[in-house]
C-alpha positions as CSV (number, residue, x, y, z in Angstrom):
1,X,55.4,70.9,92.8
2,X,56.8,73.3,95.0
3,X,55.6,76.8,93.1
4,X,52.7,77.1,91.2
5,X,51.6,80.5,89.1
6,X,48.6,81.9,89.9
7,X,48.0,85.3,87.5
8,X,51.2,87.0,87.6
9,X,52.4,85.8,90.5
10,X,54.4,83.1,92.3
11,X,52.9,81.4,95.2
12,X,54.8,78.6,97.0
13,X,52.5,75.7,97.4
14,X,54.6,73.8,99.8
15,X,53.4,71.8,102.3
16,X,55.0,72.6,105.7
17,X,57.3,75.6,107.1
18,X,60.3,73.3,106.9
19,X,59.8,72.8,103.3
20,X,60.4,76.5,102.8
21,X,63.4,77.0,105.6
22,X,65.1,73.9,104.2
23,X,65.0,75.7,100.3
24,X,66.1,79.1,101.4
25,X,68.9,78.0,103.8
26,X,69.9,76.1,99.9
27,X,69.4,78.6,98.0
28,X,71.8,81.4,100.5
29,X,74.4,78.4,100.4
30,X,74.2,78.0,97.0
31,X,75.0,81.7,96.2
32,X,77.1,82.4,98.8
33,X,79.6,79.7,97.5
34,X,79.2,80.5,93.7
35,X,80.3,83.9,95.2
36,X,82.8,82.8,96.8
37,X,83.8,81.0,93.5
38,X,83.8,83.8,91.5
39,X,86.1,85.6,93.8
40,X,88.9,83.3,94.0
41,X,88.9,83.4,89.7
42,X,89.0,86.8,89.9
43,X,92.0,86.6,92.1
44,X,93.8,84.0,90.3
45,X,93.0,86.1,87.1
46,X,94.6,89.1,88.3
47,X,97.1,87.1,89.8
48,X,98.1,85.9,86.5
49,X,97.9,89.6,84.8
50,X,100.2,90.9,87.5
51,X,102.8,87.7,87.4
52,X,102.7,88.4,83.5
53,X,103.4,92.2,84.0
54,X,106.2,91.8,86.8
55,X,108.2,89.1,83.8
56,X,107.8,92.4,81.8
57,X,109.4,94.9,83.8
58,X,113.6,94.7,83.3
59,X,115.9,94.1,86.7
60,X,116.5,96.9,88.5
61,X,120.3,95.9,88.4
62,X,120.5,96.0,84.6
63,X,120.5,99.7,83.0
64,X,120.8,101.8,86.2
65,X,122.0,105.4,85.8
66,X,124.9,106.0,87.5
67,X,125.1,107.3,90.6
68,X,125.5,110.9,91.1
69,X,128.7,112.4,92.8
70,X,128.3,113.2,95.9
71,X,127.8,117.3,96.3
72,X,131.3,118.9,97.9
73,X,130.0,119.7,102.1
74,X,130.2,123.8,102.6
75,X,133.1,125.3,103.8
76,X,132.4,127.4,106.3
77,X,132.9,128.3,109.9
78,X,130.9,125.7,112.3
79,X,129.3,128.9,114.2
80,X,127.9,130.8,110.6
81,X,126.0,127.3,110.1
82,X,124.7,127.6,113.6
83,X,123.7,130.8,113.6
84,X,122.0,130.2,110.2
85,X,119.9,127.3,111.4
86,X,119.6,129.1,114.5
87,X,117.7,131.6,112.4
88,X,115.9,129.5,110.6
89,X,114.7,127.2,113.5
90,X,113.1,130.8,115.6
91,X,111.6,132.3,112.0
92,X,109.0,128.4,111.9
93,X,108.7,129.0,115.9
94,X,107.6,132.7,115.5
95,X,110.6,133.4,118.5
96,X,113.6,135.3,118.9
97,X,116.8,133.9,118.0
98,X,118.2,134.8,121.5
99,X,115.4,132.7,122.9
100,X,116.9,129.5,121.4
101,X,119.7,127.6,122.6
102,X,121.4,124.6,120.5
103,X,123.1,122.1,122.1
104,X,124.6,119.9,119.7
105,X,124.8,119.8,115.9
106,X,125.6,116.5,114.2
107,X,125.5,116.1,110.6
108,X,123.7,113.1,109.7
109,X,124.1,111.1,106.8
């Protein structure tokens, strides 16, 4: 026998050093793989709940709204728009419009 109870508490009454190694090494490899175990249920579990709630969910293709029409582009002269974003572009920097130059405006789809 390995343990024996003395009063409340547990002595090991083992007979060498390598008795005990060889039973704790055991014992770490014997939790570490129920561990282990236990996590790869768990992931096959929610694996499963997530697979089932994915067959739920309808296609994307099958009751889409319709797209919205495109809004008509301003009419407007090409230097109003400049000078607008111009203005807009020194009131963030904290600058003077004059201190800004553009040099080229794309619009960008």
């Amino acid at each position: 026998m390995l343990f024996a109870e003395e009063g409340a508490k547990l002595v090991f009454t083992g007979g060498s050093a390598a008795v005990s190694t060889l039973i704790t090494f055991l014992l770490g490899l014997g939790i570490v793989f129920i561990g282990l175990v236990a996590l790869i249920l768990i992931i096959k579990i929610m694996g499963a709940i997530m697979h089932g709630a994915a067959k739920n969910k309808p296609e994307p293709g099958a009751e889409q709204a319709p797209e919205p029409e495109k809004a008509p582009e301003p009419e407007g002269d090409r230097g109003e728009i400049i000078a607008a974003v111009s203005a807009a572009i020194a009131t963030v920097m904290g600058e003077n419009v004059g201190g800004i130059r553009i040099v080229s405006f794309k619009k960008v789809d």
